[in-house]
matplotlib code that plots the C-alpha trace (Angstrom):
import matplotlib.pyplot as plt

x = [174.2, 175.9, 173.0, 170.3, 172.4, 172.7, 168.6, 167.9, 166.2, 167.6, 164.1, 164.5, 168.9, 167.5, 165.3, 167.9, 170.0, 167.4, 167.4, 171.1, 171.5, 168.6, 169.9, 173.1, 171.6, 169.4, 172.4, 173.6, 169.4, 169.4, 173.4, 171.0, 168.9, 172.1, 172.6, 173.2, 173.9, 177.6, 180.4, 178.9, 175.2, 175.6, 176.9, 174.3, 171.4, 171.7, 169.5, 166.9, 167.1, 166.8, 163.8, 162.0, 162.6, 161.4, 158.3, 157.8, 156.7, 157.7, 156.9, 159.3, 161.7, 161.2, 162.0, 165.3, 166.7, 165.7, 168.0, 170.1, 170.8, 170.5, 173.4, 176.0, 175.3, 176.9, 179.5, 180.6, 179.3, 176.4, 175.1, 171.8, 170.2, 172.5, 172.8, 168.7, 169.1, 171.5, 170.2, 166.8, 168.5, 166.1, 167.4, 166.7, 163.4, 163.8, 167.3, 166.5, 165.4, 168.6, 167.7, 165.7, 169.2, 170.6, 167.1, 167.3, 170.9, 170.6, 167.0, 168.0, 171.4, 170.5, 167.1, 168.4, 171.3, 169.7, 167.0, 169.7, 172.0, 168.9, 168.4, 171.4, 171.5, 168.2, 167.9, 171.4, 172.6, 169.8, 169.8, 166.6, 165.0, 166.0, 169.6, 169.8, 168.5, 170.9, 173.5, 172.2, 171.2, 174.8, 177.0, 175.0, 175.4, 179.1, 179.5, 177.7, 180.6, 183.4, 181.8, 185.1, 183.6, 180.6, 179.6, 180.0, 178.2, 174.9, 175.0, 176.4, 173.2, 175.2, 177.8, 175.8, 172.9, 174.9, 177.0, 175.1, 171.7, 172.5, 174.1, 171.3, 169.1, 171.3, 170.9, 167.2, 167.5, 169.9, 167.3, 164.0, 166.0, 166.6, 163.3, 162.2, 164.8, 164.1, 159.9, 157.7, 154.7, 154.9, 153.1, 155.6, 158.1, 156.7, 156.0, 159.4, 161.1, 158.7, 159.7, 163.5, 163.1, 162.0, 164.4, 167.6, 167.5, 166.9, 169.9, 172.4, 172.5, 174.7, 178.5, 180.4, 181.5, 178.5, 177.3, 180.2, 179.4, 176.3, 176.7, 179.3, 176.9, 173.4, 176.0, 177.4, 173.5, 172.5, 175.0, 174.3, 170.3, 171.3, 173.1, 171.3, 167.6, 166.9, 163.5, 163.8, 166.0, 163.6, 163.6, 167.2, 167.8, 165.2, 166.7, 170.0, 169.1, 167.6, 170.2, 172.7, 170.7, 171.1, 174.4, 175.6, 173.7, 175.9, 179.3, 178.6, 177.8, 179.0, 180.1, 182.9, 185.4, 184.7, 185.3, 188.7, 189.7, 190.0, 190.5, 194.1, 193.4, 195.7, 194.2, 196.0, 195.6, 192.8, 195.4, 197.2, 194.1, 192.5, 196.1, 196.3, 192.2, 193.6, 196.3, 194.7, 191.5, 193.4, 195.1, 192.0, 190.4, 193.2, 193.1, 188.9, 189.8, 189.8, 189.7, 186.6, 185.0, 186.8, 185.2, 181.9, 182.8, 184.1, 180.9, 178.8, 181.1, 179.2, 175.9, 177.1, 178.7, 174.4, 173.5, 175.6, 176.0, 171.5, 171.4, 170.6, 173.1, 175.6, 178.8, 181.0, 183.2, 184.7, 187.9, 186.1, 183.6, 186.2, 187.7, 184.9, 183.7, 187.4, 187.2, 183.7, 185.3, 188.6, 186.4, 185.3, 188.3, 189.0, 186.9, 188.5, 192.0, 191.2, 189.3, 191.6, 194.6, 194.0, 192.1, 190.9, 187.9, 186.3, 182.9, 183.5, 185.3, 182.0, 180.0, 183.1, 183.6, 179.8, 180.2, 183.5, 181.5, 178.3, 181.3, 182.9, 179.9, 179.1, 182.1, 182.3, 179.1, 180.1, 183.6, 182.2, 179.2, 181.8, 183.5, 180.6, 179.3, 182.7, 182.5, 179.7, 180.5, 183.8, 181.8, 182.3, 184.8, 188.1, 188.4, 190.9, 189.4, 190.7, 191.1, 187.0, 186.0, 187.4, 186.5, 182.7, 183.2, 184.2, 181.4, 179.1, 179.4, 180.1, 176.3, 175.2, 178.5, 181.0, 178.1, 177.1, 181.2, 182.4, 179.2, 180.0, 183.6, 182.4, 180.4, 183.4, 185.2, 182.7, 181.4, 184.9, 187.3, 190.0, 189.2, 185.4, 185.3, 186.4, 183.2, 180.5, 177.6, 179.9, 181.1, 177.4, 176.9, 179.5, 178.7, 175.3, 175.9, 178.5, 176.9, 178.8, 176.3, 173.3, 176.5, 177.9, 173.8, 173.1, 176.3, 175.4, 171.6, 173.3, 175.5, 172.7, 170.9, 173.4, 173.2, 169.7, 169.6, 169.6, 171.1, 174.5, 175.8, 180.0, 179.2, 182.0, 181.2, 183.1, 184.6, 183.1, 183.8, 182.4, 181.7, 181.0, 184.0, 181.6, 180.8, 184.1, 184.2, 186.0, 185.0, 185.1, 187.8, 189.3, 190.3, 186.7, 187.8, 187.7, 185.7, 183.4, 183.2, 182.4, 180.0, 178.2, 178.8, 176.5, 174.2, 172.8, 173.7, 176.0, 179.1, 181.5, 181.5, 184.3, 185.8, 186.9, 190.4, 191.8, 194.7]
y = [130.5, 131.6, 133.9, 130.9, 128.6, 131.4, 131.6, 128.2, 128.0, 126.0, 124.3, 123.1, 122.0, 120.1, 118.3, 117.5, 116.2, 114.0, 112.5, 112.2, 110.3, 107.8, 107.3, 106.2, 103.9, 102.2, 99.9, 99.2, 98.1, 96.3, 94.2, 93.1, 91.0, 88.3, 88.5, 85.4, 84.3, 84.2, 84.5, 84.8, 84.5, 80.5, 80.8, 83.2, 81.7, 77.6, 77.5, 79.6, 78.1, 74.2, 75.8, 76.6, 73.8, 71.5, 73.5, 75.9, 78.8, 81.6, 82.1, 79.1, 80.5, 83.9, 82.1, 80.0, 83.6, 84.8, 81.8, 82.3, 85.9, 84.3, 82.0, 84.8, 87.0, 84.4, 83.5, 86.1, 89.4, 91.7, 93.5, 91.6, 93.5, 92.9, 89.2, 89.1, 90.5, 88.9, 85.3, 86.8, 86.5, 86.6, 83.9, 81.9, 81.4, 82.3, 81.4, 84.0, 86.8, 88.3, 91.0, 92.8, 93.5, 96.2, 97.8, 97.6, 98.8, 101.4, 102.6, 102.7, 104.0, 107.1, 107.8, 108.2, 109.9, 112.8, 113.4, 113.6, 115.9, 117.7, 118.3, 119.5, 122.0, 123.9, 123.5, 123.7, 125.7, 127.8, 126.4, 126.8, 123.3, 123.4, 124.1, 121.5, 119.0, 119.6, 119.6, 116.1, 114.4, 115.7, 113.9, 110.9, 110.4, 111.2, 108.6, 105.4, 106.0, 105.8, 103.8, 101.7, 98.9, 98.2, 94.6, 95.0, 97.7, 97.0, 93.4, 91.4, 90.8, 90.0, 92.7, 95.2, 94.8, 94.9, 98.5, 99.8, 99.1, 100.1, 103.2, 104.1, 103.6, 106.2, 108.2, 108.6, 108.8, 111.9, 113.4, 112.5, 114.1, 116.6, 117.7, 117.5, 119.3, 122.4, 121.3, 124.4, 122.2, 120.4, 117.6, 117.0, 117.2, 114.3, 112.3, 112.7, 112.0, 108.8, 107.1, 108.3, 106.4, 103.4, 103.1, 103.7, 100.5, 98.6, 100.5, 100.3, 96.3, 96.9, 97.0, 98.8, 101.2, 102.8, 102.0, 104.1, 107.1, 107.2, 107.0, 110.3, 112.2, 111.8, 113.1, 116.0, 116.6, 116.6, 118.7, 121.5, 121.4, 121.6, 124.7, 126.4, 125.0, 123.6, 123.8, 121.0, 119.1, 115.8, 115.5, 114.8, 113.4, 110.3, 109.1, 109.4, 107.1, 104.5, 103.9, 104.1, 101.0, 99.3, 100.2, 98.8, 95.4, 95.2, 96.4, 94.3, 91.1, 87.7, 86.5, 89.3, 87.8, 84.1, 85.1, 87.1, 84.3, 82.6, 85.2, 84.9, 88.6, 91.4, 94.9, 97.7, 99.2, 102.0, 105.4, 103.9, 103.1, 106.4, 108.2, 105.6, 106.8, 110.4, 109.7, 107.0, 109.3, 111.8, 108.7, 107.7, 111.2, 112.0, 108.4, 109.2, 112.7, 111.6, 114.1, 113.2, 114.3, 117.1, 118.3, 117.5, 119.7, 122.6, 122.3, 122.5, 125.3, 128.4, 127.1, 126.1, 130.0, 131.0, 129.4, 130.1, 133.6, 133.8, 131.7, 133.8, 131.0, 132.4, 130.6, 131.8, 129.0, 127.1, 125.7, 124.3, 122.7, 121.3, 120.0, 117.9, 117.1, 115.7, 113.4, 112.0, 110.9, 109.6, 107.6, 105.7, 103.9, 103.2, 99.9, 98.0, 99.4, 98.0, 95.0, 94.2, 96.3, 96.8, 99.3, 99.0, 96.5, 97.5, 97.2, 99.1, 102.0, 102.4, 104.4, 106.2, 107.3, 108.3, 110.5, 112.3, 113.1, 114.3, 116.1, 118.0, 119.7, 120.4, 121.6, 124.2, 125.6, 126.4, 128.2, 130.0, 131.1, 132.4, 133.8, 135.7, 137.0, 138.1, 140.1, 141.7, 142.8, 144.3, 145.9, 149.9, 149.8, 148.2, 149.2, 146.2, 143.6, 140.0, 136.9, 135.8, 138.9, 138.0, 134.3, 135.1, 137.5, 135.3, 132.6, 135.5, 136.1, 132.7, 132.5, 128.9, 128.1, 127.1, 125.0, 123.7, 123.5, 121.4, 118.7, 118.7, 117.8, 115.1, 113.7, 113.6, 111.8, 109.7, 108.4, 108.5, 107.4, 104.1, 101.9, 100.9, 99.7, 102.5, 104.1, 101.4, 102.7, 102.2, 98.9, 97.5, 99.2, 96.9, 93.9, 94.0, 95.0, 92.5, 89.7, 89.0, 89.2, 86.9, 84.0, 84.2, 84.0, 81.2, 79.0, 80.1, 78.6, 75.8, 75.2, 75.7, 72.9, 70.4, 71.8, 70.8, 67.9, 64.8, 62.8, 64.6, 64.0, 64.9, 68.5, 69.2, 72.4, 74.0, 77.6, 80.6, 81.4, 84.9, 87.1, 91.1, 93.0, 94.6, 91.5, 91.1, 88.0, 84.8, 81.7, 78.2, 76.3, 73.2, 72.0, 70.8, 71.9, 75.5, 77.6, 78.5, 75.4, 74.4, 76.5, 75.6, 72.1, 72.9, 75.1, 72.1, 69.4, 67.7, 65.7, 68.2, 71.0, 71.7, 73.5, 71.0, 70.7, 72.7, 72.4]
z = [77.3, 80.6, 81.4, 80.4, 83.0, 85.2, 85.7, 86.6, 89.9, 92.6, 92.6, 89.0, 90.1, 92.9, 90.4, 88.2, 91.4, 92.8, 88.5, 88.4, 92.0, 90.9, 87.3, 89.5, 91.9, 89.2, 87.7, 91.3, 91.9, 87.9, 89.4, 92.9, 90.7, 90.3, 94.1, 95.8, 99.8, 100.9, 103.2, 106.8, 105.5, 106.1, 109.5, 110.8, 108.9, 109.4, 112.5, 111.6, 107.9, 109.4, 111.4, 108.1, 106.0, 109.5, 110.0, 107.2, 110.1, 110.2, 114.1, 114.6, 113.0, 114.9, 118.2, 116.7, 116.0, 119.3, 120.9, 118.7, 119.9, 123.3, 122.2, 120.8, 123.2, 126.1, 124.2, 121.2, 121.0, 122.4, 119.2, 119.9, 116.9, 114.5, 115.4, 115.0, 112.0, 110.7, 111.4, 109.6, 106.4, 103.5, 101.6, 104.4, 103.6, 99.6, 97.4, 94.9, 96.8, 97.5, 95.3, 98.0, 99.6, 97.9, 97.8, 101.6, 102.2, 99.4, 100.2, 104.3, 103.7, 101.3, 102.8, 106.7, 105.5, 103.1, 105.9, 108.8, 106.6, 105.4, 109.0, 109.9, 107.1, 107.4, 111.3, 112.6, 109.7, 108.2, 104.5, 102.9, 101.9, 98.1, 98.5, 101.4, 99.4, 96.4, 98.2, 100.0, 96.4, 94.9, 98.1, 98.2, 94.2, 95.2, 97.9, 96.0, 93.1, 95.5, 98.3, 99.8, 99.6, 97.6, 98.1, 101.5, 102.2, 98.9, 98.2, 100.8, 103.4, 106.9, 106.5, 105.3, 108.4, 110.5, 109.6, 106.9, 108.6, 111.6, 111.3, 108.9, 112.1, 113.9, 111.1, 112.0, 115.3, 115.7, 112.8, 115.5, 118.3, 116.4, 114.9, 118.7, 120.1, 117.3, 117.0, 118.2, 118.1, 121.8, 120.5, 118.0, 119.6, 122.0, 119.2, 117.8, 120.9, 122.0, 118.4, 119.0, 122.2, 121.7, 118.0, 120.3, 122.5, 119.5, 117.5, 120.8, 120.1, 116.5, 116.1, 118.4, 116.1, 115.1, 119.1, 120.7, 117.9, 119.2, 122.5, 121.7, 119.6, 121.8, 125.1, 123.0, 121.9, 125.5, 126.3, 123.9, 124.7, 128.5, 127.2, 125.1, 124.7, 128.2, 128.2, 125.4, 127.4, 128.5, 124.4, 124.3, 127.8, 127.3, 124.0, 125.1, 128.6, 126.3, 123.8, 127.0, 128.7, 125.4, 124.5, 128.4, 127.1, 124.5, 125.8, 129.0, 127.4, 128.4, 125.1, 124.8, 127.6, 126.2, 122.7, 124.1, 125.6, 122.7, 120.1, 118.5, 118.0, 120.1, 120.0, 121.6, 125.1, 125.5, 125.3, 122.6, 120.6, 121.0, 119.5, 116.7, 116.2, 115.7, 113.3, 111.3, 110.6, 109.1, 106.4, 105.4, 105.4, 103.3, 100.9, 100.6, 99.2, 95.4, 92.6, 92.0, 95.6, 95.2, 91.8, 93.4, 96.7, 94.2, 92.4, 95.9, 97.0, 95.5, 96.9, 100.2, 100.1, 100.0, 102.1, 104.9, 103.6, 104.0, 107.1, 110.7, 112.9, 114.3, 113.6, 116.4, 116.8, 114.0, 115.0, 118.4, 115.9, 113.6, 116.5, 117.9, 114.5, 114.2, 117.6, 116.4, 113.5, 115.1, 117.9, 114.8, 114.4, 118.0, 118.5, 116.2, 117.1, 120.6, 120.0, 117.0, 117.0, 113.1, 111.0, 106.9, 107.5, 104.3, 105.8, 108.6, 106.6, 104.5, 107.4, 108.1, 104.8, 104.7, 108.2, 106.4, 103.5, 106.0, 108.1, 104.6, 104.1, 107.0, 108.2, 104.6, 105.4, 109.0, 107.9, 105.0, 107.4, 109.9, 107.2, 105.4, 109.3, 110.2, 106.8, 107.2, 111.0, 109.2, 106.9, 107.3, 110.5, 108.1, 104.5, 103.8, 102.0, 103.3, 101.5, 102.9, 101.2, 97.9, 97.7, 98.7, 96.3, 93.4, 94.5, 94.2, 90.5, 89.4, 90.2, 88.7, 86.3, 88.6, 90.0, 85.9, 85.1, 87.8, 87.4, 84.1, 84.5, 86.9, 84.6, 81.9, 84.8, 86.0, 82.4, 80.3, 83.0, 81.3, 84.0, 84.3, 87.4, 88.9, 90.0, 91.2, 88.9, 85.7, 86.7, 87.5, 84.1, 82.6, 84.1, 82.8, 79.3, 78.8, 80.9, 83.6, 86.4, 84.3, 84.2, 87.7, 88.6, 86.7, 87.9, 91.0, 91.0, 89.2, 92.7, 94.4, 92.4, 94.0, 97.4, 97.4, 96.0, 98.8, 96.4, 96.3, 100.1, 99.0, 96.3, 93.9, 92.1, 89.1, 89.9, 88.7, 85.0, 85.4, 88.0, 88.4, 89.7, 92.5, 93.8, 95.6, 97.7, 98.7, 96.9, 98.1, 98.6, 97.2, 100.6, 102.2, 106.0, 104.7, 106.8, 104.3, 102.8, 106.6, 106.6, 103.5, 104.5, 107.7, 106.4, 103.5, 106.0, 103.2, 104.3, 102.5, 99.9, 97.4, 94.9, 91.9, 91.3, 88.9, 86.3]

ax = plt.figure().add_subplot(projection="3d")
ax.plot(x, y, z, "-o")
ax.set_aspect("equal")
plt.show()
């Protein structure tokens, strides 16, 4: 048997990979189908909604959200994208078809992310392509278990856009930049840049978390080509000026001193922000650490060992690595620290969680590379053997068990765990065997039934007997002068929407 297991290619693991992370998305995909608009979807959405049910065009409609950017951009925020986006909402035009949300967010999400960590492996790292995507298919299944928040960041339409989305669209820039900064074909490269360019001005108008990582990546990427590559430098230069002209349109819009004026909101002073970055990073670093990730890294851990053990990089400098891979990760908590003065918005920790994950394994592969280099330069000057020697050692002849063991004790985990809502795949799992998500779907269209009807001008609706344990959101109200009973109220041009009064 542990020969048998010991033979299998790392063609024919990859395959199984890519199975398992599919089999683990599909009940997340199955739950979508008993998605419905909430939350901030009313508030974004009314005017481009009145605009279709007045003239049924979609052109019109096109124009109300470009006015309405116009109109939060002088007097809330400058993520111009975002706010497009977001006022776009597909149930706008269709109640039922917010199903096509988590196929977005999910498809956008995994996709950018496997090809920029695919990337980063094979050219930045020298992985071959097989072991690079294993690696990527075993993190991603990984992350959509533990995801921090997972209606936020697969089912709920204006919170996910605008983080999820939008980082995803970073995502493929830093991979364009990055094929044309390591492309051999000129033409290529061009091309890789030209689309780069013109995706970054349109990414720059997104939250400023996402914005200022950007902005912090594309510089350190600019710097390094200047360095190193310099003949490839107009690749990274022109990407980085676009996405720098967007990301000043945002920072620099109108709307953020009106809505600081009247923000009730206190957010800390820029040094102390940037400190509180550095210390809150490592909490949540260490809180997003669960057993589970770290069964999955063991199980990556003797194939991460090959291919930084085969790859021709150099890995000189691991601690100066670390340490910027540690700031890009801290700067993601400093908007919100400064803007806000508070960290833990669930939505926002989603992308950083993904980045830690991205950073994990990229960080391994660089230490054991520097380990397995500085090895082999030892090798015939200093008889000792050190502590590298004997854990590449030890990776070495595990060959493809400790890889088979520790997937397999995931699994146990993942699958037999008490609590069934712990990972997200389970949970959807649940909810559709036992029925939750069909009933909170059907009183849901059965709400919407009433807001439609022009009969109805004061709507009373009953609360939710059942609902699915990843879709994690506040409900209405029973007092009408709730904001999101405001905003329903608004959105269906009633006189007022409640909750009914309960016992």
């Amino acid at each position: 048997m542990i020969n048998r297991i010991n033979r299998i290619s790392i063609k024919s693991m990859t395959a199984c990979a890519a199975i398992l992370f599919l089999m683990s998305i599909l009940p997340l995909l199955l739950l979508g189908r008993y998605n419905v608009m909430c939350i901030d979807d009313y508030d974004y959405g009314r005017l481009v909604h009145d605009t279709w049910i007045a003239t049924g065009s979609l052109y019109q409609c096109v124009l109300t959200a470009f006015e309405q950017v116009k109109i939060v951009f002088m007097n809330i925020q400058g993520a111009y994208t975002s706010c497009f986006l977001m006022s776009m909402c597909p149930m706008n035009f269709r109640y039922d078809s917010a199903f096509v949300v988590p196929i977005i967010m999910i498809g956008m999400f995994s996709v950018s992310s496997f090809l920029l960590g695919r990337q980063i492996l094979t050219r930045w790292l020298g992985s071959d392509k097989y072991r690079a995507s294993f690696v990527m298919f075993i993190m991603l299944f990984m992350f959509y278990q533990v995801i921090e928040a997972p209606f936020e960041g697969i089912y709920w339409y204006n919170g996910s856009v605008h983080y999820i989305f939008m980082e995803s669209l970073l995502f493929i820039i830093l991979t364009l930049v990055s094929c044309a900064i390591w492309g051999e074909k000129k033409a290529q490269a061009s091309i890789y840049c030209a689309v780069a360019a013109i995706i970054a001005p349109i990414n720059a108008g997104c939250n400023l978390v996402t914005a200022l990582q950007a902005e912090v990546l594309l510089l350190l990427l600019l710097i390094y080509v200047f360095f190193a590559r310099r003949a490839k430098l107009i690749y990274a230069l022109i990407p980085y000026l676009t996405y720098t002209a967007g990301f000043l349109c945002n920072v620099l819009a109108p709307g953020h001193r009106v809505r600081a004026q009247v923000d009730t909101a206190v957010g800390y002073s820029p040094i102390p922000a940037i400190l509180l970055s550095f210390y809150y990073s490592i909490v949540f670093m260490v809180q997003w650490t669960y057993v589970f990730v770290i069964l999955v890294w063991l199980a990556l851990l003797p194939v991460l060992w090959r291919i930084a053990k085969a790859s021709d990089k150099d890995f000189k400098h691991p601690i100066l690595v670390t340490g910027g891979v540690y700031c890009i990760i801290s700067a993601m908590f400093t908007p919100t620290l400064y803007g806000l003065g508070t960290i833990g918005l669930s939505r926002v920790d989603n992308i950083i969680q993904m980045v830690y994950y991205l950073s994990l394994i990229m960080l391994t592969v660089y230490w054991l590379g520097w380990i397995s280099h500085r090895n082999s330069e030892k090798s015939g000057k200093d008889k000792a053997v050190s502590v590298g020697e004997l854990l590449g050692s030890f990776l070495e002849s595990t060959q493809n068990m400790m890889t088979v063991s520790c997937l397999l004790l995931v699994m146990i985990v993942w699958v037999f765990t008490a609590d069934k809502n712990t990972y997200t795949s389970i949970s959807a799992l649940r909810s559709l065997v036992i029925g939750d998500g069909k009933a909170y779907y059907t009183e849901a269209m059965q709400r919407h039934e009433l807001y439609v009807d022009d009969t109805v001008r004061d709507v009373v609706v009953e609360p939710y007997s059942m609902k699915p344990a990843l879709f994690d959101f506040d409900d209405l109200s029973e007092d009408q002068w709730y904001w999101l009973n405001t905003a329903v109220t608004m959105y269906y041009n009633k006189h007022s929407v409640r909750l009914m009064e309960q016992d």
